[in-house]
N, C-alpha and C positions, 0 to 999 in steps of 0.2 A: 504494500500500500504506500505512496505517495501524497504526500500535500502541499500546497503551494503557500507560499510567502510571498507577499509583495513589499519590496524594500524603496523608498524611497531617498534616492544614494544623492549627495554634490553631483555637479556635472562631473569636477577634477577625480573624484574618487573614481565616477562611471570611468571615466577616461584611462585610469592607470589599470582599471580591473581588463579594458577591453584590449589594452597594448600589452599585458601580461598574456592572457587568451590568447592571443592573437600571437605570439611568439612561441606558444607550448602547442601552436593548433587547433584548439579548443574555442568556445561557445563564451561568452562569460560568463552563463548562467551554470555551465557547467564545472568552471574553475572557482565560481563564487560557493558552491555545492562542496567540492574538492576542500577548499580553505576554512570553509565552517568545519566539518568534518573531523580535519587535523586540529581544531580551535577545542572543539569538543572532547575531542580524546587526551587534551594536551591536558584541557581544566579537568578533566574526570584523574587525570594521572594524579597529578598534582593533591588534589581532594583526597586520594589514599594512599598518599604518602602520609607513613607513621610520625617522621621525623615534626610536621607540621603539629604535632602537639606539645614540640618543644618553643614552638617561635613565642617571641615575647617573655621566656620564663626565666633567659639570663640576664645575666645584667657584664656589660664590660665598658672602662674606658678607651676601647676600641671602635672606631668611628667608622672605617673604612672596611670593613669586612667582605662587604658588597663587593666590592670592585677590588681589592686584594686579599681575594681569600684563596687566589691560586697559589700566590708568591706565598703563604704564608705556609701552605700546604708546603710548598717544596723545600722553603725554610727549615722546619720541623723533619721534613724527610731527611735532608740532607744532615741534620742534625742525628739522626736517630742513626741515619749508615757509617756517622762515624764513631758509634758507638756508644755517644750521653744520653743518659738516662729523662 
């Protein structure tokens, strides 16, 4: 079973959805379908992740996490391969 949705989209939005389409082949109702989709499966993921019961329960004067949490990852890795505890 199918249903339809009628979106009312900017022209500029209509526009990058149809040169996207229009590069993969595609309809942009079909690639608008595709995109929700992945949108969908992304927030369901996310929603059962376990970890998500820990946000907000720490506290640190760590500001940047967000955006250096690879470096800090690797920091500590490289810490731990050379042996400190």
């Amino acid at each position: 079973m199918s249903n339809t949705v009628a979106l009312e989209v900017p022209q500029e939005l209509y526009e990058a959805l149809q040169a996207q389409a229009q590069k993969k082949g595609q309809e942009p109702d079909t690639l608008a379908i595709e995109w929700l989709t992945q949108a969908i499966q992304q927030a369901s993921a996310i929603e059962d992740d376990p970890l998500i019961q820990l946000f907000g329960t720490l506290e640190s004067d760590i500001t940047d996490i967000a955006e250096q949490h690879d470096d800090y990852i690797g920091r500590e890795l490289v810490h731990k391969l050379r042996g400190h505890k």
